[in-house]
C-alpha positions in Angstrom: 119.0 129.6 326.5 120.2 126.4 327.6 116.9 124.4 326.9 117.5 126.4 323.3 120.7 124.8 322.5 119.8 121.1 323.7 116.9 121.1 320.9 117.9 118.9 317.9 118.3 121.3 315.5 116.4 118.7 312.8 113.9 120.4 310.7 114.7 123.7 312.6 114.6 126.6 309.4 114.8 129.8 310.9 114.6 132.8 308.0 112.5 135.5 309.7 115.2 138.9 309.6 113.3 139.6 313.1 115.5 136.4 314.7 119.0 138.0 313.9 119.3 140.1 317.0 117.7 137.2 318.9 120.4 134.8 318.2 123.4 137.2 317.8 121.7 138.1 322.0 122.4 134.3 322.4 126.3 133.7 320.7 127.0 136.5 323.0 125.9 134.8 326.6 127.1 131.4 325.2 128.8 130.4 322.2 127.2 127.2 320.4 127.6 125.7 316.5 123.6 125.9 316.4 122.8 129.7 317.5 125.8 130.4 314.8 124.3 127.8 312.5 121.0 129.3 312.4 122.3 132.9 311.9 123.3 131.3 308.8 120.4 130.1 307.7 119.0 133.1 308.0 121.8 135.2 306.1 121.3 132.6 302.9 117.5 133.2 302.9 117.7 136.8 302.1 120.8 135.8 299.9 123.4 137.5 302.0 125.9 135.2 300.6 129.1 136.3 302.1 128.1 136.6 305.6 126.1 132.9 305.6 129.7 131.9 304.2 131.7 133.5 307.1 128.9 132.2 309.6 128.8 128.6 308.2 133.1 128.5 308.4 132.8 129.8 311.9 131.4 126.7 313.3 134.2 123.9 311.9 134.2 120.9 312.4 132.3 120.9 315.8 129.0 119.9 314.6 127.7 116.5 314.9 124.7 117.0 312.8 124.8 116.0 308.6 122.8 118.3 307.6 124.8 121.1 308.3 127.6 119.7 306.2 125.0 119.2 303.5 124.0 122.5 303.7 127.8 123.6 303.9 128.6 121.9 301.1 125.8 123.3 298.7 127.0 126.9 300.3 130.0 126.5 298.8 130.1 124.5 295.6 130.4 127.1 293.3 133.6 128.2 294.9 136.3 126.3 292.8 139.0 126.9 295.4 137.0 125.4 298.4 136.2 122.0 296.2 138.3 119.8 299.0 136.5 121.6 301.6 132.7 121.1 299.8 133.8 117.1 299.5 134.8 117.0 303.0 131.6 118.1 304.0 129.7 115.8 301.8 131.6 112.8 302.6 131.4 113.7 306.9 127.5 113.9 306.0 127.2 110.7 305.0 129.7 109.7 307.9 127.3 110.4 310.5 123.9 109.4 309.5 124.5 107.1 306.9 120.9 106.6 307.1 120.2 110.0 305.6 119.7 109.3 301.2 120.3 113.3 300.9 123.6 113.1 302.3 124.6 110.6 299.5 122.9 112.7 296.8 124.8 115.4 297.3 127.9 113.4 297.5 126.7 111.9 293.6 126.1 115.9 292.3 129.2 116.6 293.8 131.4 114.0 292.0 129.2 114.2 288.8 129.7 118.3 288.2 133.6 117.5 289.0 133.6 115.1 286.3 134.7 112.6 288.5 132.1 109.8 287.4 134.0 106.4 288.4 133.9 108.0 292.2 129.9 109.1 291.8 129.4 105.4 290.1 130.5 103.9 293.6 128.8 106.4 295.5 125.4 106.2 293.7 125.7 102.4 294.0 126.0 102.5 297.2 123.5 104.1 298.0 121.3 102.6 295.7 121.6 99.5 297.5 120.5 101.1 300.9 117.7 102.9 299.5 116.8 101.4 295.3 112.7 102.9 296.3 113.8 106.4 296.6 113.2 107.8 293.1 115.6 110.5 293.6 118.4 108.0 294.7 117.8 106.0 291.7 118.3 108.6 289.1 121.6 109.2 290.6 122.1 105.6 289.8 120.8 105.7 286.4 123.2 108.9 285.7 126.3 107.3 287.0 125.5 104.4 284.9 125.2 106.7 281.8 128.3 108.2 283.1 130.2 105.8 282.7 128.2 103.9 279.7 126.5 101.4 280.8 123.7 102.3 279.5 121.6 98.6 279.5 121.9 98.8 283.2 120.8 102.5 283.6 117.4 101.8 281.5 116.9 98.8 283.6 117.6 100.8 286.9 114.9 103.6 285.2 112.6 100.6 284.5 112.1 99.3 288.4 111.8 103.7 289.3 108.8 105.3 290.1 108.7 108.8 289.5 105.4 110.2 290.5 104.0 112.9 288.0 105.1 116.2 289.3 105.7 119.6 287.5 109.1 119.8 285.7 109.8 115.3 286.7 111.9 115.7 282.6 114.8 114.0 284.3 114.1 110.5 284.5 112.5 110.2 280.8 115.8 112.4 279.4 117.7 109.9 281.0 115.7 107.1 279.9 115.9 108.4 276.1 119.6 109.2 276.1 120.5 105.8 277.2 118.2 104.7 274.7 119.9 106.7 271.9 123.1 105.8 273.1 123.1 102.1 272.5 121.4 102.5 269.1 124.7 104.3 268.4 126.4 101.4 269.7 124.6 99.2 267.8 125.1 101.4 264.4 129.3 101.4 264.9 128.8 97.7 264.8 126.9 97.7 262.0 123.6 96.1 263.9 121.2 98.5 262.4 117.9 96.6 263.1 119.2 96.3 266.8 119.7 100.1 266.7 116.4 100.8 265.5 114.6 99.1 268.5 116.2 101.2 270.7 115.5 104.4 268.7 112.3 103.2 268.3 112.3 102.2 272.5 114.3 106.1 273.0 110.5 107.9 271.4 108.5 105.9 274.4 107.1 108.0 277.8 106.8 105.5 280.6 104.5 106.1 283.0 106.7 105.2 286.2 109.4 108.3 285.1 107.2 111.3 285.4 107.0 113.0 282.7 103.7 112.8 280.5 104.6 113.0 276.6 104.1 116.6 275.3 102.3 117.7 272.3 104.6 117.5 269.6 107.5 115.7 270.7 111.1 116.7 269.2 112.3 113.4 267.8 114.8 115.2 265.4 117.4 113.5 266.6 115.7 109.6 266.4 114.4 110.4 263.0 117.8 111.2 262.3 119.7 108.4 263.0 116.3 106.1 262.0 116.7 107.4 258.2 120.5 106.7 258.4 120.1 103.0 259.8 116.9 102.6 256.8 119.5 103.7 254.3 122.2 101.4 255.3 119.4 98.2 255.1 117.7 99.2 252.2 114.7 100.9 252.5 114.5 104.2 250.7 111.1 104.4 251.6 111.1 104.4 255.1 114.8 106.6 255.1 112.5 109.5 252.9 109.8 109.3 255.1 112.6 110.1 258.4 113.5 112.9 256.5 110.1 114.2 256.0 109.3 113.8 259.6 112.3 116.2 260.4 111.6 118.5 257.8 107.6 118.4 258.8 109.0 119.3 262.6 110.9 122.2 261.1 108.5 125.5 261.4 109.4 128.3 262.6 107.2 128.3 266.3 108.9 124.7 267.0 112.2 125.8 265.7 112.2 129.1 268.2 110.9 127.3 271.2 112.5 123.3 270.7 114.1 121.9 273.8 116.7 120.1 272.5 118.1 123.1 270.3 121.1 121.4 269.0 118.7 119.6 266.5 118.0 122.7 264.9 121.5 121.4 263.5 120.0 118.4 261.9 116.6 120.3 260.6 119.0 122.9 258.4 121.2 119.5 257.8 118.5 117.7 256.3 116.5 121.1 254.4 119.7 121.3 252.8 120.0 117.7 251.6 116.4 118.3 250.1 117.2 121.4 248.2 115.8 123.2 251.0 118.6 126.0 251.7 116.4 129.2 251.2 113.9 127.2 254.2 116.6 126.8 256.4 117.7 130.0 255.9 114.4 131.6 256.5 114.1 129.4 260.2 117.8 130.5 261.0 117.0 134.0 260.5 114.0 134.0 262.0 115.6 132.3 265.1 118.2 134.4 265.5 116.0 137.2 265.7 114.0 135.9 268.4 117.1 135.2 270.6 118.0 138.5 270.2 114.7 139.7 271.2 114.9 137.6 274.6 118.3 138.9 275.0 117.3 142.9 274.1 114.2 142.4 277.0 116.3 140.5 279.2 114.2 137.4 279.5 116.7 134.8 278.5 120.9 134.6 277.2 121.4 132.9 274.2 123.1 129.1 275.1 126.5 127.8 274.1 123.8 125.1 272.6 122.4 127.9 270.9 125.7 129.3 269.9 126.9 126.6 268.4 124.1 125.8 266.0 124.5 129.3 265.0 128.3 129.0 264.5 127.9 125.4 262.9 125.3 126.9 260.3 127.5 129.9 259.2 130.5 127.4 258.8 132.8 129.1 261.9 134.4 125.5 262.7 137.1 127.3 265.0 134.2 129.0 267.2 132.0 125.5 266.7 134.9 123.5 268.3 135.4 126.2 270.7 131.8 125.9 271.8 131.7 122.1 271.8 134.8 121.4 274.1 133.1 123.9 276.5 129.6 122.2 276.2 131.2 118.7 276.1 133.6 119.7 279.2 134.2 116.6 281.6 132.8 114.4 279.2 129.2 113.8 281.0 126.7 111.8 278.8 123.9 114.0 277.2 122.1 114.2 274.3 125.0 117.0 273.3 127.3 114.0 273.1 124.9 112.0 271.3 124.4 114.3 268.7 128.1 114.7 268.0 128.8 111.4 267.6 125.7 111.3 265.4 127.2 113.5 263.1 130.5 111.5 263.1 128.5 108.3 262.8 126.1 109.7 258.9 127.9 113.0 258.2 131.6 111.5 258.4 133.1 114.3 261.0 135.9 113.5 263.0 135.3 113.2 267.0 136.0 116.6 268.5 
């Protein structure tokens, strides 16, 4: 037992039900943070929530080990009363082994989903500078950076990453095209609309180095969108139409029920209706309704506040849209959600929400 406790409990994962009574045997001859930490471990694998929260509190502040205050803090971030507590945790992690990158990611998660982006800024800089290879330590950087819009220094940041191709690796090229997007809008309050367009035009790229292979039919709604208004204001009616056309070519029902970026299904009824389209749109609106409900009915998937809002944007419930957005929106972190609404503000003429 005491050879037991003197092992360094790194990369120890016990999750086997079998080991409870074992190490509830050993708290009882000799209480130790481990045998109690473990226990824990073991609760959370077979999702016994509450107890791996009462386990994980037992132990304090006696540990001398980050990982356990990473782990900790992950436990309990979706309890909004223990939020001190969770950035206790994440900041002691980093405290001890200020070698360990996952200790500052956590830290970065943990101030971006509070909304407190100045604070995740200094933390993802930080540790940017000790470790600017780790690709997951410099997507934190890139976020922060969009965070708190400076958004030339978060493409370059996504520039010098390498993101190896990996099942579901969307974040560094989503981040990479909303920065992108962000300064063409930049660019299009000042009236620079050939400097917006190369970034638009930069925003439809897939770089190799983040990931993420382009897909078949990429959703470029939002681009063509903003493209066709920047055409318009230089002059070329030819180019604007053809915008248009791309968004209204994108519009089918299959893309419509299964796009990514729903929101834009905004911009495709938008534009349908601009071109006389309205019976078109409303076919794709019906239709997609109908297939959320479906997912819903069979269980297989909620509809969105994304989703929502199109819906409620479409059928002219601006109380329930503005509802909708300030709940999306919440804190304020950049997305393409943003983007969109100030691109409506920007060529439709609404007011900022």
């Amino acid at each position: 037992l005491n050879k037991a406790e003197s092992i360094s409990p790194w990369l120890v994962f016990p999750f086997r039900l079998e080991t409870i009574p074992v190490l509830e045997w050993a708290e009882q001859q000799h209480h130790s943070w481990k045998t109690v930490y473990y226990l824990a471990l073991v609760q959370w694998h077979h999702n016994n929530i509450i107890k791996a929260k009462e386990l994980f509190e037992k132990d304090g502040s006696e540990p001398d080990y980050g990982p356990f205050y990473i782990s900790r803090g992950i436990l309990f971030s979706d309890d909004k009363t223990k939020q001190d507590d969770v950035l206790k945790d994440f900041t002691k992690a980093v405290s001890i082994d200020p070698q360990e990158w996952r200790a500052w990611h956590a830290l970065s998660n943990f101030y971006e989903s509070n909304g407190s982006f100045s604070e995740e800024f200094d933390n993802a800089k930080k540790a940017y500078q000790r470790f600017s290879s780790n690709a997951v330590i410099s997507v934190d950087y890139a976020k922060a950076l969009l965070n708190v819009k400076k958004f030339r220094k978060s493409i370059d940041v996504l520039n010098t990453t390498l993101i190896l191709p990996q099942e579901g690796a969307r974040e560094g090229h989503y981040l990479f095209e909303t920065a992108n997007i962000a300064l063409a809008l930049n660019k299009i309050e000042e009236k620079k609309y050939k400097e917006a367009i190369r970034d638009i035009v930069q925003s439809k790229r897939f770089p190799e180095h983040l990931g993420s292979g382009k897909p078949y039919g990429p959703d470029y709604r939002l681009q063509d969108y903003l493209l066709a208004y920047c055409e318009e204001k230089l002059g070329d009616k030819q180019e604007f139409l053809q915008y248009y056309q791309n968004i209204i070519d994108y519009s089918n029902p299959e893309r419509f029920n299964s796009a990514r970026n729903v929101s834009a299904n905004y911009i495709s009824t938008l534009v349908l209706d601009k071109y006389g389209k309205e019976k078109q749109a409303a076919v794709l609106m019906k239709g997609w309704r109908h297939f959320q409900d479906l997912l819903s009915i069979w269980h297989i998937s909620k509809m969105g506040l994304q989703m929502k809002w199109v819906l409620a944007k479409y059928d002219n419930r601006s109380s329930d849209a503005k509802t909708l957005e300030n709940k999306i929106v919440g804190a304020g972190k950049a997305s393409q959600f943003t983007l969109l609404l100030r691109a409506l503000e920007l060529v439709e003429g609404k007011k900022k929400i």
